[in-house]
PDB file as gemmi writes it, atoms N, CA and C in Angstrom:
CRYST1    1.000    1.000    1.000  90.00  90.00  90.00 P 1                      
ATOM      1  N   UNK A   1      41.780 -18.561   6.954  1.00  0.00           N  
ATOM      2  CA  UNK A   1      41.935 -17.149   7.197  1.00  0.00           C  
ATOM      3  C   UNK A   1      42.433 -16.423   5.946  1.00  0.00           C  
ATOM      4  N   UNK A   2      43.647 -17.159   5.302  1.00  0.00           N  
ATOM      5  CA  UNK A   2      43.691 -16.302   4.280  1.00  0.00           C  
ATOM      6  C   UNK A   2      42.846 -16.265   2.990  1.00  0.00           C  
ATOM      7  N   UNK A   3      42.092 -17.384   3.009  1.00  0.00           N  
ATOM      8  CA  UNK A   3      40.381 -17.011   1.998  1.00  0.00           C  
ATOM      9  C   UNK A   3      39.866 -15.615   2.326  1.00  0.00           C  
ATOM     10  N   UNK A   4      39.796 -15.700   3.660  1.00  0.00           N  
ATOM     11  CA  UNK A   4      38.861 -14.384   3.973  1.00  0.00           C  
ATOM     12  C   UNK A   4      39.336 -13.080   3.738  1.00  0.00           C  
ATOM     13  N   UNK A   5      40.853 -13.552   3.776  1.00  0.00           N  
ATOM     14  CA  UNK A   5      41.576 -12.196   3.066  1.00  0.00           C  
ATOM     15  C   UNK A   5      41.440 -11.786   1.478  1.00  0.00           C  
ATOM     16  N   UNK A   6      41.470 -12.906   0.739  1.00  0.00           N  
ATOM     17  CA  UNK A   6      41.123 -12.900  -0.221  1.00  0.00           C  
ATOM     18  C   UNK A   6      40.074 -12.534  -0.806  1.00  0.00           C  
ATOM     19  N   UNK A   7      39.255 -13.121  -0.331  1.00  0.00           N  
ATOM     20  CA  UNK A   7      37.970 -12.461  -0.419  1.00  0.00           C  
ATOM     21  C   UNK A   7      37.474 -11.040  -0.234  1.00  0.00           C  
ATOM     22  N   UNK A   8      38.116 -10.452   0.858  1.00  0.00           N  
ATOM     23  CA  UNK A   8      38.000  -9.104   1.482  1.00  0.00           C  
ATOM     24  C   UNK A   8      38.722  -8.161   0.821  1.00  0.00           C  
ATOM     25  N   UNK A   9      39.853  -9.168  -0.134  1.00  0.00           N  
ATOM     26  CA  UNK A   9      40.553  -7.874  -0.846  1.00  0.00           C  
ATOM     27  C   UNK A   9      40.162  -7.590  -2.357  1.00  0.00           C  
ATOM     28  N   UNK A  10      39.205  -8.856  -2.742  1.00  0.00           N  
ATOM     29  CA  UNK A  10      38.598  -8.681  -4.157  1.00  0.00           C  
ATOM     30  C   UNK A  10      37.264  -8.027  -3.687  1.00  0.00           C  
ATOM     31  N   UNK A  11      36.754  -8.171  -2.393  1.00  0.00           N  
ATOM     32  CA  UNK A  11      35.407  -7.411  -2.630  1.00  0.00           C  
ATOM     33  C   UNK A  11      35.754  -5.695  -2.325  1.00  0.00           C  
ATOM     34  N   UNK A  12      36.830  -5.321  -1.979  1.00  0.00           N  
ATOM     35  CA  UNK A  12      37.116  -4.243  -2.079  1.00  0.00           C  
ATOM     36  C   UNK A  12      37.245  -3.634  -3.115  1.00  0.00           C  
ATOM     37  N   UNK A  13      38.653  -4.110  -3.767  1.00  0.00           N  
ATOM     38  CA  UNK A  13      38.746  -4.447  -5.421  1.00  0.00           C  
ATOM     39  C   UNK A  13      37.724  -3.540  -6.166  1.00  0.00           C  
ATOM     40  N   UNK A  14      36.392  -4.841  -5.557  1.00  0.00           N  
ATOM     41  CA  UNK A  14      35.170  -4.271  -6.311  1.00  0.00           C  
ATOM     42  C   UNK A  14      34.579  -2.992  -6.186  1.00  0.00           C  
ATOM     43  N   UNK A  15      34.824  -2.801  -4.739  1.00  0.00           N  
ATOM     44  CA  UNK A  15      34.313  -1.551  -4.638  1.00  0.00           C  
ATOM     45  C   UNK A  15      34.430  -0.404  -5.090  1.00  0.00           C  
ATOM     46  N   UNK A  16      35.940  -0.205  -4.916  1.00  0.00           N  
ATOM     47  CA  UNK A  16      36.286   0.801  -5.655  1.00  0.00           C  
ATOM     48  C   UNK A  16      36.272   0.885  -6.973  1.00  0.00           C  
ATOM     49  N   UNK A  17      36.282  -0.145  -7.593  1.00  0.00           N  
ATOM     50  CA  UNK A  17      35.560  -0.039  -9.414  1.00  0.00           C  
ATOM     51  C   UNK A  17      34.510   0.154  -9.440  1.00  0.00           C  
ATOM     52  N   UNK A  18      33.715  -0.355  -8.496  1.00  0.00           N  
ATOM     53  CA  UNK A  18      31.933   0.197  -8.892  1.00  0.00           C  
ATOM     54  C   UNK A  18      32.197   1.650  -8.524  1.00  0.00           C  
ATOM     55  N   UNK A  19      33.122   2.507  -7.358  1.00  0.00           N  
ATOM     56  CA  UNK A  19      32.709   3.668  -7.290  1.00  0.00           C  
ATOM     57  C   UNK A  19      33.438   4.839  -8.187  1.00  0.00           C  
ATOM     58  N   UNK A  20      34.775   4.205  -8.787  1.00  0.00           N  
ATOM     59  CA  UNK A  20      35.060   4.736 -10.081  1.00  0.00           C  
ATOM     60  C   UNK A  20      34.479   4.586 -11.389  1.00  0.00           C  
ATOM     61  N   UNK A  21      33.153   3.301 -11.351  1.00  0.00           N  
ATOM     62  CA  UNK A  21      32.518   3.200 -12.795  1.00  0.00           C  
ATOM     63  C   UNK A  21      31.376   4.339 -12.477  1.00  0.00           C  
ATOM     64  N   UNK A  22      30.563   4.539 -11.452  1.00  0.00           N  
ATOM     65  CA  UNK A  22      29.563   5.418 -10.505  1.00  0.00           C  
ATOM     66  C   UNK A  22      30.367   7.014 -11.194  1.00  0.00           C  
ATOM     67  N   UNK A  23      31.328   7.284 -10.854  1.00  0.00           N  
ATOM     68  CA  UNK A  23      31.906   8.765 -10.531  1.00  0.00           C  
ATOM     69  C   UNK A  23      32.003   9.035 -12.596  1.00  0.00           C  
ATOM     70  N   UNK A  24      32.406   7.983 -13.007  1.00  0.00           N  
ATOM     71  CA  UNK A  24      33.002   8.077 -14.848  1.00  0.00           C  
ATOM     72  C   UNK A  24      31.722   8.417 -15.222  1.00  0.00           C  
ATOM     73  N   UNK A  25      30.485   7.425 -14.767  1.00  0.00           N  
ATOM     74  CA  UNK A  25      28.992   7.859 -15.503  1.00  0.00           C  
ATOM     75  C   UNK A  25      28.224   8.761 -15.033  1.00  0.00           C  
ATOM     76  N   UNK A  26      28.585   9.351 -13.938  1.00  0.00           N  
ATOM     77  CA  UNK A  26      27.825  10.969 -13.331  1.00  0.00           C  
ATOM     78  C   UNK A  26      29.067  11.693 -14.243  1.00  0.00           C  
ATOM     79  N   UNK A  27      30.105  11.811 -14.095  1.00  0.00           N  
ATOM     80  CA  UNK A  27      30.786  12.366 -14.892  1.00  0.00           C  
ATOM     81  C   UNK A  27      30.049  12.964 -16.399  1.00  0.00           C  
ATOM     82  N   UNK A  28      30.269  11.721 -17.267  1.00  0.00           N  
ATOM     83  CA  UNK A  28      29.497  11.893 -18.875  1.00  0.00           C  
ATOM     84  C   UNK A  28      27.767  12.409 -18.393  1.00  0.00           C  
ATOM     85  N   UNK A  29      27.266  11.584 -17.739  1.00  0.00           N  
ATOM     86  CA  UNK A  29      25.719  12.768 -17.556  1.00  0.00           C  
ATOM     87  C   UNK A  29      25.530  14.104 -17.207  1.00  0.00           C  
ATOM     88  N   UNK A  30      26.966  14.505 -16.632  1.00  0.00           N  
ATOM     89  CA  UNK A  30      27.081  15.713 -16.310  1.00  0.00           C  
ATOM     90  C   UNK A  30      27.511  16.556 -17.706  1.00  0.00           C  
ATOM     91  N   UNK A  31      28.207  15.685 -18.214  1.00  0.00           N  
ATOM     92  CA  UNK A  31      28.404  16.144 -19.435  1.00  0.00           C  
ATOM     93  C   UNK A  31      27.445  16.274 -20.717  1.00  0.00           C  
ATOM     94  N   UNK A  32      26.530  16.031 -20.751  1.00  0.00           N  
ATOM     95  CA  UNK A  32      25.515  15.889 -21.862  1.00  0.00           C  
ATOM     96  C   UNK A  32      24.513  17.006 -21.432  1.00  0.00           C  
ATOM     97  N   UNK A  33      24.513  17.319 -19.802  1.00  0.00           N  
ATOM     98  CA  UNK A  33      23.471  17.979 -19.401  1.00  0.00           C  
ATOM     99  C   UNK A  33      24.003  19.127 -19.812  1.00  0.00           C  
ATOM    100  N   UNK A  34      25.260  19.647 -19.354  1.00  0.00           N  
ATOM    101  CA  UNK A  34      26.128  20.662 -19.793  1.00  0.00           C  
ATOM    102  C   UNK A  34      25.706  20.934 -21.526  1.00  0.00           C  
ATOM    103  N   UNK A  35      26.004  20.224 -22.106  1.00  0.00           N  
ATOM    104  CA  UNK A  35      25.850  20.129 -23.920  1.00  0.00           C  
ATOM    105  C   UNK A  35      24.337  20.617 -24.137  1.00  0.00           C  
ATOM    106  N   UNK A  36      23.439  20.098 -23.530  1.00  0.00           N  
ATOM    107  CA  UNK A  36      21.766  20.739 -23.442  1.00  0.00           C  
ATOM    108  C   UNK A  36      21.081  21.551 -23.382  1.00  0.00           C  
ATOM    109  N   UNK A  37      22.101  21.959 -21.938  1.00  0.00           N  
ATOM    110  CA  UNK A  37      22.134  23.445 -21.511  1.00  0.00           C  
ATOM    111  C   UNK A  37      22.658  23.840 -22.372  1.00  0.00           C  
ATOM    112  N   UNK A  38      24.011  24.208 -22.624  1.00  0.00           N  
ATOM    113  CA  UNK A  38      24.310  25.257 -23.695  1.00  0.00           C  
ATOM    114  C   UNK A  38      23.370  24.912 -25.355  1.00  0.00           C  
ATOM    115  N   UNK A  39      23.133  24.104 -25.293  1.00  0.00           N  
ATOM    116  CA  UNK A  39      22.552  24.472 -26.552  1.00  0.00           C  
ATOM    117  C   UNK A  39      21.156  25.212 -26.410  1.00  0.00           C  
ATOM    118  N   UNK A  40      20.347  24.599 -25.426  1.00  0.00           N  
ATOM    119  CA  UNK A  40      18.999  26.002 -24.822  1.00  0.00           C  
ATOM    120  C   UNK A  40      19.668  27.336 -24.925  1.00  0.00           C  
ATOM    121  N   UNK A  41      20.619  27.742 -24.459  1.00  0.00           N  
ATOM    122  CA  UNK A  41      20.875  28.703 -23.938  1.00  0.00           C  
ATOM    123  C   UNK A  41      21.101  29.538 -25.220  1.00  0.00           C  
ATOM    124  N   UNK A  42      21.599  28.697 -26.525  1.00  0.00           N  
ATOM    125  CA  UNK A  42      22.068  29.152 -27.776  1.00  0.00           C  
ATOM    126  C   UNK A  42      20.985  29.610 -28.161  1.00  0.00           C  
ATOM    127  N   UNK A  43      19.676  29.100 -28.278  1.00  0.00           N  
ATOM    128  CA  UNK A  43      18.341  28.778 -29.091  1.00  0.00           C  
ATOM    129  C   UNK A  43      17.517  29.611 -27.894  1.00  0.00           C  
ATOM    130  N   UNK A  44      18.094  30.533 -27.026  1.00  0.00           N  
ATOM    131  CA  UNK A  44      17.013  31.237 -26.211  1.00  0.00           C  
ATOM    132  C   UNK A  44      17.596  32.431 -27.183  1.00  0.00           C  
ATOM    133  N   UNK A  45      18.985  32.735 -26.973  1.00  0.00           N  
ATOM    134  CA  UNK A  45      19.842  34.143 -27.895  1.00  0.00           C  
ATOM    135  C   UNK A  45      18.871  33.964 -28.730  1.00  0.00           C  
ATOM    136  N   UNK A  46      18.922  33.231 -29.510  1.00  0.00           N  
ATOM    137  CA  UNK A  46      18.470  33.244 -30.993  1.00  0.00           C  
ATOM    138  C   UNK A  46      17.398  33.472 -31.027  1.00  0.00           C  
ATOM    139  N   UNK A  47      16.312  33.100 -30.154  1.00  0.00           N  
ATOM    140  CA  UNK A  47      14.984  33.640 -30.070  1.00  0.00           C  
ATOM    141  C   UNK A  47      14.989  35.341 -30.111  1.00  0.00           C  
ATOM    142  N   UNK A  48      16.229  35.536 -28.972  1.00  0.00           N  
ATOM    143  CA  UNK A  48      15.862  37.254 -28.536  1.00  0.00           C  
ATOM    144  C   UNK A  48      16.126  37.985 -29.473  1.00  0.00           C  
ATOM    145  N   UNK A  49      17.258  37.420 -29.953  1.00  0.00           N  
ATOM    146  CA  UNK A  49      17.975  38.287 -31.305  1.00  0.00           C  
ATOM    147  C   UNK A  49      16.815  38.312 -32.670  1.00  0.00           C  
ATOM    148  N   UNK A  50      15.805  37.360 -32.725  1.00  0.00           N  
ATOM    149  CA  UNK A  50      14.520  37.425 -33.876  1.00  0.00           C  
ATOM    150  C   UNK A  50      13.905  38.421 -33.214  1.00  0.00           C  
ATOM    151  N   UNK A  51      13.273  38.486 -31.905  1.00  0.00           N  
ATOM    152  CA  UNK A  51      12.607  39.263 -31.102  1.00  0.00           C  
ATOM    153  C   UNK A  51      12.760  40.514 -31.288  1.00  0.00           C  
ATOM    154  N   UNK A  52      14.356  41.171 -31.236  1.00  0.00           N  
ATOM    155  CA  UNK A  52      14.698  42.342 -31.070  1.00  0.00           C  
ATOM    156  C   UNK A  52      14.740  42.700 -32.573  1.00  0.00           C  
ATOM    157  N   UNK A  53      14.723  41.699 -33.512  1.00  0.00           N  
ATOM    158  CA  UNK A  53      14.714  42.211 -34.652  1.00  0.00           C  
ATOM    159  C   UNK A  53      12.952  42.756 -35.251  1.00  0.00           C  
ATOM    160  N   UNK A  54      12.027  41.874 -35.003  1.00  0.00           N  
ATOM    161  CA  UNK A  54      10.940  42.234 -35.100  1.00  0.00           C  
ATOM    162  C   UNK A  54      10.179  43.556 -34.563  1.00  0.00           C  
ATOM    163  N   UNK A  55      10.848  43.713 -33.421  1.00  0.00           N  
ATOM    164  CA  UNK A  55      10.786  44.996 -32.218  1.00  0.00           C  
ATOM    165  C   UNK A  55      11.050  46.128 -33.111  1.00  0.00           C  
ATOM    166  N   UNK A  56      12.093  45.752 -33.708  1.00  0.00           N  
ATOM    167  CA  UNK A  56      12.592  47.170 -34.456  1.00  0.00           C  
ATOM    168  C   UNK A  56      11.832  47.472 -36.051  1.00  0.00           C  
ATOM    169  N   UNK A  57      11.756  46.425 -37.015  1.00  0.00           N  
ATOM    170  CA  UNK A  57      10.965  46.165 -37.954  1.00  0.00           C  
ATOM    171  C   UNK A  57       9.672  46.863 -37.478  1.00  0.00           C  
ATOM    172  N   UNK A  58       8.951  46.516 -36.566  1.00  0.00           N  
ATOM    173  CA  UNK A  58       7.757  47.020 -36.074  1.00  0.00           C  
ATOM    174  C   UNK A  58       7.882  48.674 -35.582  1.00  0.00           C  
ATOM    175  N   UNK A  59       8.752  48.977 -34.897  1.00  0.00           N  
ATOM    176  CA  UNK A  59       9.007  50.622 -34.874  1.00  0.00           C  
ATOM    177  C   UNK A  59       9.278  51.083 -36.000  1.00  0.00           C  
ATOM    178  N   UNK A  60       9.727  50.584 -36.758  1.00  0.00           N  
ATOM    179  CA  UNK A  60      10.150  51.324 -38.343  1.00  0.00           C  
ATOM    180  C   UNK A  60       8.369  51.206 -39.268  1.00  0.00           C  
ATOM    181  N   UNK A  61       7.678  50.121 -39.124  1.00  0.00           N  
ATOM    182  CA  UNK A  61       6.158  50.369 -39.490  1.00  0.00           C  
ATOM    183  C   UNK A  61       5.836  51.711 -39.233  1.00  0.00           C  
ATOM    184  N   UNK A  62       5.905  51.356 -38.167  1.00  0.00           N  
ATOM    185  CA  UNK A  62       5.035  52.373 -37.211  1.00  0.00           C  
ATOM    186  C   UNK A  62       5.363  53.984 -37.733  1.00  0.00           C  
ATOM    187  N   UNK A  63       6.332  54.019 -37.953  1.00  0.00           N  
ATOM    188  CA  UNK A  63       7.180  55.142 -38.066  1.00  0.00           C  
ATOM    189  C   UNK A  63       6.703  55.742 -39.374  1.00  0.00           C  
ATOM    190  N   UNK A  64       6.568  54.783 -40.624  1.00  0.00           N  
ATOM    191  CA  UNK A  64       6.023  54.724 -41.696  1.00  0.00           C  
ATOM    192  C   UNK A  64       4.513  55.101 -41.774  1.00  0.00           C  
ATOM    193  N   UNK A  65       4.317  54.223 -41.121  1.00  0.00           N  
ATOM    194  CA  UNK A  65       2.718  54.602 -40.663  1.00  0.00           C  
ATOM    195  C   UNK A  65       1.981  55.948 -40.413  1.00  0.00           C  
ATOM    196  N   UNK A  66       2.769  56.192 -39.365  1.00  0.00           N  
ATOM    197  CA  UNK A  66       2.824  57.697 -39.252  1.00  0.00           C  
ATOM    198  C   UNK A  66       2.748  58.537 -40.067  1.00  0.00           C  
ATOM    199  N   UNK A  67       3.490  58.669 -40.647  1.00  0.00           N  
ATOM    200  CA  UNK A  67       3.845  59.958 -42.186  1.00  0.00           C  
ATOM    201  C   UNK A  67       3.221  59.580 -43.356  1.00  0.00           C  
ATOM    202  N   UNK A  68       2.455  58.225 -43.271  1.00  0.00           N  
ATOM    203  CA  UNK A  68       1.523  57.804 -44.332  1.00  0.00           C  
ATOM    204  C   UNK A  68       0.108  58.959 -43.767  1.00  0.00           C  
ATOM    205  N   UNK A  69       0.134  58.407 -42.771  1.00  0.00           N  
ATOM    206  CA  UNK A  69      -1.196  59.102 -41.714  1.00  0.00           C  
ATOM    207  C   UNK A  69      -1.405  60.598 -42.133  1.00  0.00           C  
ATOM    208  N   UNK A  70      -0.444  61.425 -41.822  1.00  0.00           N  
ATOM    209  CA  UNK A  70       0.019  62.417 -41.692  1.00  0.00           C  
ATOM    210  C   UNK A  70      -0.245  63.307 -43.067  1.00  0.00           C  
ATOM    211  N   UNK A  71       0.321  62.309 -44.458  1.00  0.00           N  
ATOM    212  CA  UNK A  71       0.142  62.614 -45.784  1.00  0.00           C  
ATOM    213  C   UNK A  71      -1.605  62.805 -46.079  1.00  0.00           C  
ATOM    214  N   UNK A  72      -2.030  61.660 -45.695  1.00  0.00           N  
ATOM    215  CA  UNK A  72      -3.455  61.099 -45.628  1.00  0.00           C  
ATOM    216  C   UNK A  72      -4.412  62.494 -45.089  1.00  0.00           C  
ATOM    217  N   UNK A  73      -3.951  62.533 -44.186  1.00  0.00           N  
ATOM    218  CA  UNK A  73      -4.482  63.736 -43.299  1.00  0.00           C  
ATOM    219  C   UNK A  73      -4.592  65.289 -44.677  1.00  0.00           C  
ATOM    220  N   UNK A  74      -3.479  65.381 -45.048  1.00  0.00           N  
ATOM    221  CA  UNK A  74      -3.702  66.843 -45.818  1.00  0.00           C  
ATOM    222  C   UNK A  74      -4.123  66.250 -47.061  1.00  0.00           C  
ATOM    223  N   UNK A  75      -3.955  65.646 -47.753  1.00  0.00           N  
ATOM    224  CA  UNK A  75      -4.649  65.229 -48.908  1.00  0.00           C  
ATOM    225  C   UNK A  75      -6.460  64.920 -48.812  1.00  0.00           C  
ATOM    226  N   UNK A  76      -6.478  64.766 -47.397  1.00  0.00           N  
ATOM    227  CA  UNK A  76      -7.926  64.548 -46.947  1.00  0.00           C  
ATOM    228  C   UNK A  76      -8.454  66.179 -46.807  1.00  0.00           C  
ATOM    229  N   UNK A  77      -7.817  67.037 -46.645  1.00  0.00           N  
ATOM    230  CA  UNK A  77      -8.044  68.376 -46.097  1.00  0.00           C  
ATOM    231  C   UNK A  77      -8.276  69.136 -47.548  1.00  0.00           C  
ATOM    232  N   UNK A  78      -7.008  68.571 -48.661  1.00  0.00           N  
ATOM    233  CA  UNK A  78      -6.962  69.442 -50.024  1.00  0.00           C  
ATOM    234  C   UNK A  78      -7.770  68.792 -50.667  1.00  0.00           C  
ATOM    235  N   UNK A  79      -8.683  67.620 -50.911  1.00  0.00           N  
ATOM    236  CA  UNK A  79      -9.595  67.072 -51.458  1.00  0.00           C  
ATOM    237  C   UNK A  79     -10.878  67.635 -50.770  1.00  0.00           C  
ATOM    238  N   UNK A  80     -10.903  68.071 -49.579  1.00  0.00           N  
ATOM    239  CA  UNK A  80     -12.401  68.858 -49.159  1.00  0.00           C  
ATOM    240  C   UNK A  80     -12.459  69.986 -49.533  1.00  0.00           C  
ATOM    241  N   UNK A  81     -11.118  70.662 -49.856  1.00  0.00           N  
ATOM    242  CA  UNK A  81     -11.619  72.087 -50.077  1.00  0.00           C  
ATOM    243  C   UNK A  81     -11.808  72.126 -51.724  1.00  0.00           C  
ATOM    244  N   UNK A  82     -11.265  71.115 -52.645  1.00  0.00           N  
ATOM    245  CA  UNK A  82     -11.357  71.009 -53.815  1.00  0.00           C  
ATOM    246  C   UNK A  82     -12.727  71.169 -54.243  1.00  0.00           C  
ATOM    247  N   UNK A  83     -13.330  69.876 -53.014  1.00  0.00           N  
ATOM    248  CA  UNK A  83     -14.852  69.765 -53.599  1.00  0.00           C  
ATOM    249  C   UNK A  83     -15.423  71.081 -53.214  1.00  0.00           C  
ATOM    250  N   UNK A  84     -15.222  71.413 -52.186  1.00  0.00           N  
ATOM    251  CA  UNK A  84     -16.128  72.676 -52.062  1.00  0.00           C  
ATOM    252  C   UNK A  84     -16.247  73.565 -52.999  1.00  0.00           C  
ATOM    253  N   UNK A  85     -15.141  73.377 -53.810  1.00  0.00           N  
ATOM    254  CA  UNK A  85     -14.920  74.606 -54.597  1.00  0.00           C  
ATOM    255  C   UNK A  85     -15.533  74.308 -55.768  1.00  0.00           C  
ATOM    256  N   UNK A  86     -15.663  73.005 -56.167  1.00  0.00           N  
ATOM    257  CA  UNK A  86     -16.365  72.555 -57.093  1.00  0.00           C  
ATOM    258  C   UNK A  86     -17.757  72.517 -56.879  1.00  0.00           C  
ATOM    259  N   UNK A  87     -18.206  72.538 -55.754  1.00  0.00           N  
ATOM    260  CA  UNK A  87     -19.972  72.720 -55.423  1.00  0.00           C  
ATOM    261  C   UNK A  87     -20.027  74.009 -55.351  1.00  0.00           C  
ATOM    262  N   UNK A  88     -19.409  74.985 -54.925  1.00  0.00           N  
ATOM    263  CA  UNK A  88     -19.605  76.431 -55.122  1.00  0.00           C  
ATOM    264  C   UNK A  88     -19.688  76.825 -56.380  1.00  0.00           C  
ATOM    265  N   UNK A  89     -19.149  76.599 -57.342  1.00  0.00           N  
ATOM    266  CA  UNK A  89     -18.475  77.295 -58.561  1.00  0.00           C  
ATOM    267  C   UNK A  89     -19.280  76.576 -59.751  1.00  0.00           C  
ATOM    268  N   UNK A  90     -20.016  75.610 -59.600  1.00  0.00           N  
ATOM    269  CA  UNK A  90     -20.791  74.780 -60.765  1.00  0.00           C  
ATOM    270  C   UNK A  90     -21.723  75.902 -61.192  1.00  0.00           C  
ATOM    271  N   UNK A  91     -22.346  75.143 -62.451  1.00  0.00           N  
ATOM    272  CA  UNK A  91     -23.322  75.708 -63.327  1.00  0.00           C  
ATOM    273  C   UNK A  91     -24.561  76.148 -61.780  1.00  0.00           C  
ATOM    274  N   UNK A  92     -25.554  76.919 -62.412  1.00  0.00           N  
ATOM    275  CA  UNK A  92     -26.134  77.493 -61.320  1.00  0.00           C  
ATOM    276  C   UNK A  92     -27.798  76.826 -62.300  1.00  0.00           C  
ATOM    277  N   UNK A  93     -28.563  76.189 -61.781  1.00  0.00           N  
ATOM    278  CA  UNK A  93     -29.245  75.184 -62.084  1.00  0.00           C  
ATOM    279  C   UNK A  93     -30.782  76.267 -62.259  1.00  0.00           C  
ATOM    280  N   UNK A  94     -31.165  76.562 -63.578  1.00  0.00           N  
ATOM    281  CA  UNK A  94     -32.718  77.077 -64.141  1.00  0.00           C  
ATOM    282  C   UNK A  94     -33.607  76.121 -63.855  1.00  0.00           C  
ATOM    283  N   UNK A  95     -34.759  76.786 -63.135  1.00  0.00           N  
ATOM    284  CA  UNK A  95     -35.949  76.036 -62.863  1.00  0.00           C  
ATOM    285  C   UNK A  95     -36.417  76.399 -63.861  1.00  0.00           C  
TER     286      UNK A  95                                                      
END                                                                             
């Protein structure tokens, strides 16, 4: 009888070390997943923060663009009336 005690008190023993070695290694996997996550989470910022920077780079083009356009536009307007004035005003051609 007291074998069986013995026995019954080391396989307990055991038990509870397998379910404190069980709880220590969900523990650390919980922990690495944690470490993963935050580091995604770092490297998503960092994506948005390029994102929002390009966003704005690109409105400032644009913006540029514009008043290039804009320049383009009257220089296109003072170069037509130039020529005109130069096809009006030329030598007047003897047959």
């Amino acid at each position: 009888m007291e074998i069986l005690n013995i026995i019954g008190s080391f396989s307990g023993i055991a038990a509870i070390i397998g379910m404190l070695w069980s709880l220590i290694k969900i523990g650390v996997w919980k922990g690495k997943m944690e470490e993963k996550t935050e580091s995604l989470i770092n490297r998503v910022d960092k994506v948005d923060k390029e994102a929002a920077s390009v966003v704005l780079m690109q409105h400032q083009q644009n913006i540029t663009l514009t008043k290039l356009e804009a320049k383009f536009d009257t220089f296109e307007n003072k170069l037509d009336l130039l020529l005109d004035r130069k096809t009006r005003g030329g030598r007047k051609n003897v047959c």
